[in-house]
C-alpha positions, 0 to 999 in steps of 0.5 A: 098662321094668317098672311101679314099683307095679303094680296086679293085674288081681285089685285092677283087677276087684275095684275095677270090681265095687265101684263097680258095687255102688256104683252100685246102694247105696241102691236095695235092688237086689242084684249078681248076679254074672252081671251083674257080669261082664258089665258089667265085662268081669270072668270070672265064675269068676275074679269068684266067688273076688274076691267070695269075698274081698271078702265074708270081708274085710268088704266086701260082703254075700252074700244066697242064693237066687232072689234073692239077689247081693251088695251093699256092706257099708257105704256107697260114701264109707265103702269107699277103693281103699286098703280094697280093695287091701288086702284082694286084695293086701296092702300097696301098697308092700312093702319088703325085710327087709334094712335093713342096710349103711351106708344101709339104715336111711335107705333105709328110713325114705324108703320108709316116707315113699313108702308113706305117702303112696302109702297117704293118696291111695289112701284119698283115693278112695272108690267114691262118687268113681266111682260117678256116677249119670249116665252121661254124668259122668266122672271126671277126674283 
């Protein structure tokens, strides 16, 4: 049986090291991306080329240097799952380009309707809502 919607692994670890930065806003700590992978269990090499991304796309902000990392670009209640999914990935629902037939275009508008909503919840979640600063909170759906 095949997923409806699938989340890449890429979206999984960019979201991880998102709420990681998340958790360190505000405190003028930098991510260094040796860290990042480590507590996120992310590859470093594969998490240079997300941070890559997620720095071109506006999310993030790069510092070089001795002490230089990485941190968000805007704060953690103003960055959605939707921002970041479509900035790896692109759309979360993509539809065909063939509307034809006899129902095609009702077919249409009802996946329009699904990709809506999909798009509303997934803006609905910010990385403040993962980001607890104690430990011991969790986040329940």
């Amino acid at each position: 049986m095949s997923s409806w919607v699938k989340i890449s692994v890429k979206v999984d670890y960019a979201c991880r090291v998102l709420v990681e930065m998340a958790r360190l806003h505000g405190t003028g700590q930098l991510s260094q991306i040796e860290h990042l992978a480590k507590v996120e269990a992310v590859p470093s090499n594969f998490l240079a080329q997300i941070l890559s991304e997620l720095r071109n796309a506006g999310l993030i902000i790069s510092k070089r240097g001795i002490q230089g990392g990485y941190m968000l670009a805007r704060p953690p209640d103003q960055i959605s799952l939707y921002d970041i999914i479509k900035t790896i990935d692109g759309e979360l629902l993509e539809f065909s380009g063939n509307h034809a037939g006899r129902s095609g275009r009702k077919l249409k508008q009802a996946w329009g309707e699904i990709r809506a909503t999909l798009d509303e919840k997934a803006r609905s979640y910010t990385l403040d809502t993962f980001a607890a600063k104690d430990t011991g909170e969790m986040y329940h759906i």
